[in-house]
C-alpha positions as CSV (number, residue, x, y, z in Angstrom):
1,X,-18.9,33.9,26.3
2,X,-17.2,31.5,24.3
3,X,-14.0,32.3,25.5
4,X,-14.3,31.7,29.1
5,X,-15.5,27.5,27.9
6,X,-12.9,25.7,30.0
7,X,-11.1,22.6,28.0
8,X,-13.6,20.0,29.6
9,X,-16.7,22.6,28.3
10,X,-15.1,22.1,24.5
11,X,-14.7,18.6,24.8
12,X,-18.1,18.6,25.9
13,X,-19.5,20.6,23.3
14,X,-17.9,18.6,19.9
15,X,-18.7,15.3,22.1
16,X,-22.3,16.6,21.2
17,X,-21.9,17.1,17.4
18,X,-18.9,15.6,16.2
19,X,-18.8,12.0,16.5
20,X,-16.7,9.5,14.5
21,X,-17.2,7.6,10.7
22,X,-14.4,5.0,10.2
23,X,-13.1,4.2,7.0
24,X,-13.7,6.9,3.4
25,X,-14.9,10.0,5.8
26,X,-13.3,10.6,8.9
27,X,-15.0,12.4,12.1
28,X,-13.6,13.0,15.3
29,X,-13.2,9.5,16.1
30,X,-12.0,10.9,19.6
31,X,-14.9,11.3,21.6
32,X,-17.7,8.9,22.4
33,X,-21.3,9.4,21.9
34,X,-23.1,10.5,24.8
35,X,-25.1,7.5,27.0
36,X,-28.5,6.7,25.3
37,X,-28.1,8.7,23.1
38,X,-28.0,8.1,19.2
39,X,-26.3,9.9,15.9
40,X,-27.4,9.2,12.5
41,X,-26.0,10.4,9.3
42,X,-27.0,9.6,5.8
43,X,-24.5,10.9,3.3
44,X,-24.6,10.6,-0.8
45,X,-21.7,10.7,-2.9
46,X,-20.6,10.9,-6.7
47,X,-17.9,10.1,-8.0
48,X,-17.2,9.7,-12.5
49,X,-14.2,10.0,-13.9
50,X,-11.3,8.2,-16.4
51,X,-8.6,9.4,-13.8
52,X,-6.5,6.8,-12.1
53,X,-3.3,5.5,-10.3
54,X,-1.2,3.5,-11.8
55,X,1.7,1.3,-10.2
56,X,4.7,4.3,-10.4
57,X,1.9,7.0,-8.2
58,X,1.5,8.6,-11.4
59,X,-2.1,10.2,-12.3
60,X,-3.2,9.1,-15.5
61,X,-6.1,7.9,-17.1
62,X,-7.5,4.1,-17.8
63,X,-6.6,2.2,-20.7
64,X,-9.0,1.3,-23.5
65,X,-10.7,5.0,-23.0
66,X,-12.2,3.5,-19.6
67,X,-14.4,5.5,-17.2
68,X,-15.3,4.4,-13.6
69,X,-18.4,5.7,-12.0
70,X,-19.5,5.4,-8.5
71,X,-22.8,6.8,-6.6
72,X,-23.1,5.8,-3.2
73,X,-25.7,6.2,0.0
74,X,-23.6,5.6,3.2
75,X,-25.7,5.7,6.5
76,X,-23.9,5.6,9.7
77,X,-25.2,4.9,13.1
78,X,-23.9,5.4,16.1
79,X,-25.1,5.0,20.3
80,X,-24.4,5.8,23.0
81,X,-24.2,2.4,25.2
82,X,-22.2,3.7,28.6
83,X,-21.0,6.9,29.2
84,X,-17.2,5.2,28.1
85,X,-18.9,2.4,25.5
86,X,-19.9,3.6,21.8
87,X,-21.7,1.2,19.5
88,X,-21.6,1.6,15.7
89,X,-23.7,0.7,12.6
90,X,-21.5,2.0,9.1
91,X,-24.0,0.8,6.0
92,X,-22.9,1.2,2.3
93,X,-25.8,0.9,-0.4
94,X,-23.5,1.3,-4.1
95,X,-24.2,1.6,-7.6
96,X,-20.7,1.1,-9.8
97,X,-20.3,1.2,-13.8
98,X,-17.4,1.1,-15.9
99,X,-17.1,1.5,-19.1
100,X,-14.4,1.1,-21.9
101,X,-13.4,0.0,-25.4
102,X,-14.0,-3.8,-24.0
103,X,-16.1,-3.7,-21.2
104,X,-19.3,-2.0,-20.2
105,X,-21.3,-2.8,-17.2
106,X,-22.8,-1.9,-14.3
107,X,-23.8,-3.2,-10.5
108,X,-25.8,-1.9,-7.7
109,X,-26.7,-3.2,-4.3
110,X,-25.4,-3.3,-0.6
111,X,-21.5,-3.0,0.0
112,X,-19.1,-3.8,2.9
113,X,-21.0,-3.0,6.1
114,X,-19.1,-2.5,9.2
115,X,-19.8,-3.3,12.8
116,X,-18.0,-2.1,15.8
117,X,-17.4,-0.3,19.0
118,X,-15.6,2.6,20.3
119,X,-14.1,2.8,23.8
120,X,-13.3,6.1,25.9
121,X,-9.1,5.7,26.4
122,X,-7.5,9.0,27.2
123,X,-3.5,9.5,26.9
124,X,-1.8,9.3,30.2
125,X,-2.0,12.6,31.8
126,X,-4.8,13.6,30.0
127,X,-7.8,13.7,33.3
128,X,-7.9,17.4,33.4
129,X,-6.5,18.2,30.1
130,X,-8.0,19.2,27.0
131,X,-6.8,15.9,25.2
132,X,-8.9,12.9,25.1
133,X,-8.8,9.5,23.3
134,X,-10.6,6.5,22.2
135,X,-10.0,3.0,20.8
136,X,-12.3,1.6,17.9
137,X,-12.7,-2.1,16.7
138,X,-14.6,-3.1,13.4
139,X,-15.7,-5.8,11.5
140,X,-15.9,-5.2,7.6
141,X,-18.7,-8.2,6.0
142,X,-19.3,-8.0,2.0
143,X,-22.7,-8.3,1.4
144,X,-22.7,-9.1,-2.2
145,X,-21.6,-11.8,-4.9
146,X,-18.0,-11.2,-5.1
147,X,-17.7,-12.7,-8.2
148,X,-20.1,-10.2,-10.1
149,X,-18.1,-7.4,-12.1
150,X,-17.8,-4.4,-11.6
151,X,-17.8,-5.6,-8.1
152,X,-19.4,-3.8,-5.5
153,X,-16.2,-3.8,-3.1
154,X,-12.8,-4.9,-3.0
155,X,-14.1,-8.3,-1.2
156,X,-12.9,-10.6,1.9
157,X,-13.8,-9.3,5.7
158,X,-11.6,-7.4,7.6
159,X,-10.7,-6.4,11.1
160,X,-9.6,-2.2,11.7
161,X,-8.1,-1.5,15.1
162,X,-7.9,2.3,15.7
163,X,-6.8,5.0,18.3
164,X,-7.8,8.0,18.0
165,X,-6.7,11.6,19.8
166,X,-9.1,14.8,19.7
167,X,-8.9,18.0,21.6
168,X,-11.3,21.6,21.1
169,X,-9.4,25.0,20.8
170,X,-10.5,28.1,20.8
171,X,-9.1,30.4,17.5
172,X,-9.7,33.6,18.4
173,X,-13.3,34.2,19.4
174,X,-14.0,31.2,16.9
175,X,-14.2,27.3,18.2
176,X,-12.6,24.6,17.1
177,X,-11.8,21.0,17.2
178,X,-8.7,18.7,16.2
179,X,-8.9,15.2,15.7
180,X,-6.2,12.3,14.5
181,X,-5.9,8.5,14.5
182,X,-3.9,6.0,13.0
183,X,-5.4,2.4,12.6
184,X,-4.1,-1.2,11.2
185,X,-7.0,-3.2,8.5
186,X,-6.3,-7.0,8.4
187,X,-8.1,-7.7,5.6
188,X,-9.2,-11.4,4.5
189,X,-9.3,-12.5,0.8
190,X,-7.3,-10.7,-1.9
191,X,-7.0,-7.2,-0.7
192,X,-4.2,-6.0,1.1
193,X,-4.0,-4.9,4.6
194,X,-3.8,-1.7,5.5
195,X,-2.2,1.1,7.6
196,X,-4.8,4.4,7.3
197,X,-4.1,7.5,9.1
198,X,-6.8,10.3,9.4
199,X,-6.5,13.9,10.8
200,X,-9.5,16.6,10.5
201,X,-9.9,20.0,12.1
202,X,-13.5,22.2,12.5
203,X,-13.5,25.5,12.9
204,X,-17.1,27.4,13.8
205,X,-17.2,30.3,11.5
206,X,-20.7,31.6,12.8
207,X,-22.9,30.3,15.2
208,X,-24.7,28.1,12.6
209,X,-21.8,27.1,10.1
210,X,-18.4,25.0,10.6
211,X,-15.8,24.4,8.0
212,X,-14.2,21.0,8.2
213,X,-10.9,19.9,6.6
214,X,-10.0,16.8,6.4
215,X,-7.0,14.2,5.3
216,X,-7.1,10.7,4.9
217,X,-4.5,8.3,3.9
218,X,-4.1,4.6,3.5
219,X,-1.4,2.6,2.6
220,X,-1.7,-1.1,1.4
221,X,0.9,-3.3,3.3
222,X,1.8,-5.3,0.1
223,X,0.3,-8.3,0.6
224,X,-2.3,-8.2,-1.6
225,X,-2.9,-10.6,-4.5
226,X,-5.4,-11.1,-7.5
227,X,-7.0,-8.1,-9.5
228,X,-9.4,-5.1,-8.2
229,X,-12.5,-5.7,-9.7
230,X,-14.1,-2.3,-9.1
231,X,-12.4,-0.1,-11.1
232,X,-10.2,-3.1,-13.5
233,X,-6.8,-2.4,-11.8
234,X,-4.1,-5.1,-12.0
235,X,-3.7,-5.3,-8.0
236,X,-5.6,-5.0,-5.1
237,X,-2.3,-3.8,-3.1
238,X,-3.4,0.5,-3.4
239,X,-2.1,3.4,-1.8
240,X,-4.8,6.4,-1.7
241,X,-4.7,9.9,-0.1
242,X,-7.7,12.1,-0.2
243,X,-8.3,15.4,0.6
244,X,-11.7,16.8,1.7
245,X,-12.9,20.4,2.5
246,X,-17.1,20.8,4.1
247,X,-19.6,22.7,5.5
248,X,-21.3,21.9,8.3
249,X,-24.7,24.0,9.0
250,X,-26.1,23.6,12.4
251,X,-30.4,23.5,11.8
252,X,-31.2,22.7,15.6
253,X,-29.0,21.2,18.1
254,X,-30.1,17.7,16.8
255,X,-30.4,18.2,13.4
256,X,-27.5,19.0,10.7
257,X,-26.4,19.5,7.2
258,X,-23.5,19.3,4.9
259,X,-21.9,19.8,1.7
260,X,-18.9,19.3,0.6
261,X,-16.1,18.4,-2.1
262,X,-13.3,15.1,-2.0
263,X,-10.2,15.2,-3.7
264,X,-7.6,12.3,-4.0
265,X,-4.1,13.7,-4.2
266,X,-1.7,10.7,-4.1
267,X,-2.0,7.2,-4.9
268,X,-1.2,3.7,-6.7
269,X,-3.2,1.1,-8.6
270,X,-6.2,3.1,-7.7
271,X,-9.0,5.3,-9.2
272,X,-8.5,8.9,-8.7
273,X,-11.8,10.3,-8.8
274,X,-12.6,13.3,-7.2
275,X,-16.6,14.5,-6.5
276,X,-19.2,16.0,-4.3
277,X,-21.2,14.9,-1.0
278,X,-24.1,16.0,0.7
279,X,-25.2,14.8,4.3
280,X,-27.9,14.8,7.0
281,X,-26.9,14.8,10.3
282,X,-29.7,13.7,13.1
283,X,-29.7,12.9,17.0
284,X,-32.1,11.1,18.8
């Protein structure tokens, strides 16, 4: 049965369960959500480890015997305003430690929340293909004292402008999605802007459970100035590519959970702490 799903029937189908997350985990950022209609997700990660960055990409560890920690509870909203119009709700809550031969400490509270909205843009050509396409705008607002250390973000607001390109497939009897988009941060304050590019791909291995591969990347624009206070790095001008591998278990058709595991692989003046997730998924 699965076979005979026309493109518009899989586009249909991941428009129903795979909706987008700006920013640290990226979901198919292609589709818009479907009119009155709302997606929640509430994910927690870990993250604890003396690994980092330095300035030459290499991986090594922080001076002084340092060790950064990070726990965070990251709930995303998104609705469904128009059948083309997408509103979204992105809400960090963070508790951040680091500790070393000179410093030990440790914050907790709200992070950089983001606002925005997603618009239905196909690519030209695309009405009766299996390609379609959206553009996103954001807002980033620090919610915290920004002069408090370990700081709870990297500070200043910023601006993302996105576009996105997704289509489903069909591998085998087994379905699948493909998702990509490239996006420009302005970012206010010290931090660099940013170029971030993100590309995932879902395959259905049973009727109930999806493996999810994802790669993220962003590159600071080197315009950044001052020090990062979250994890005691001389710039806030970073590099950072991350690998992450899930599973996504399908409970009803409204309700969903996942697990999985993210890996930086390349970066500079950053922390490179690797750790686990696990989300809910719910519609409404």
């Amino acid at each position: 049965m699965r076979k005979s799903l026309s493109a518009h029937g899989l586009n249909t189908a991941f428009a129903c369960t795979l909706l987008a997350l700006p920013a640290a985990s990226a979901f198919a950022g292609a589709w818009v959500a479907e009119e009155g209609r709302t997606l929640s997700i509430l994910k927690f990660s870990h993250t604890n480890d003396a690994a980092v960055f330095d300035d030459s990409r290499d991986r090594t560890r922080f001076p002084e015997g340092g060790t950064s920690r990070q726990d965070q509870l990251n709930l995303y909203i998104e609705h469904g305003l128009t059948p083309d119009l997408t509103l979204i709700g992105n809400f960090y809550y963070n508790y951040v430690s680091f500790d070393s031969d000179t410093f030990d400490g440790s914050n907790s509270g709200f992070g950089d929340q983001e606002l925005g909205i997603r618009y239905r843009l196909n690519p030209p050509g695309s009405a009766d293909g299996p390609w379609v396409g959206a553009v996103q705008a954001l807002v980033s607002i620090p919610t915290y004292d920004e002069d408090e250390a370990p700081a709870l973000g990297m500070g200043g607001y910023g601006f993302e402008l996105r576009y996105s390109v997704g289509r489903g497939f069909m591998l085998g009897d087994r379905s699948g999605y493909l998702d990509a988009g490239a996006a420009l941060r302005w970012r206010g304050g010290d931090p660099a802007d940013e170029f971030r590019f993100d590309i995932a791909s879902g395959v259905a291995l049973t009727p109930n459970w999806m493996i999810i591969g994802e790669l993220n990347v962003i590159e600071g624009l080197g315009n950044g100035r001052g020090d990062n206070r979250m994890s005691f790095i001389d710039s806030t001008d970073y590099d950072l590519t991350k690998l992450q591998l899930s599973a996504l278990y399908t409970l009803t058709h409204d309700v969903h959970f996942q697990v999985g595991y993210t890996e930086p692989v390349f970066g500079r003046n950053t922390g490179a702490a690797g750790g686990p997730f696990v989300a809910a998924w719910w519609r409404f």
